[in-house]
Phi, psi and omega in degrees: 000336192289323200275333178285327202282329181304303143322295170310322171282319152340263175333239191346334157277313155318323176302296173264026161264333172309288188331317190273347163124345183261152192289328133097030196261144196246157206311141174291331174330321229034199193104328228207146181202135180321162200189008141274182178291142177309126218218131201280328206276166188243015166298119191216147188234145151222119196287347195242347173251134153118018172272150172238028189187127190269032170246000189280168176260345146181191202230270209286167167205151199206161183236117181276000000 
């Protein structure tokens, strides 16, 4: 029941970072999940975890 439930919130996160507009693909790390708009490149950013000052312009950055 922990795995179902568990999947559907996966699905469901995915769901809604697709929906807000971002490529939403996550960090191999995990922590972290692209927050740009979908991209053909395999360069991927997420701006809002992995800043280390809330004045930088983005935070974790990774190459798939």
């Amino acid at each position: 029941m922990k795995t179902d439930t568990a999947e559907r919130m996966a699905e469901a996160q995915q769901s809604g970072g697709r929906a807000a507009g971002y490529c939403w693909l996550e960090h191999p790390h995990g922590g972290a999940r692209c927050t740009r708009r979908p991209h053909e490149d395999r360069h991927h950013v997420d701006y809002y975890r992995g800043r280390k000052s809330v004045t930088d312009t983005q935070g974790t950055t990774w190459v798939e």
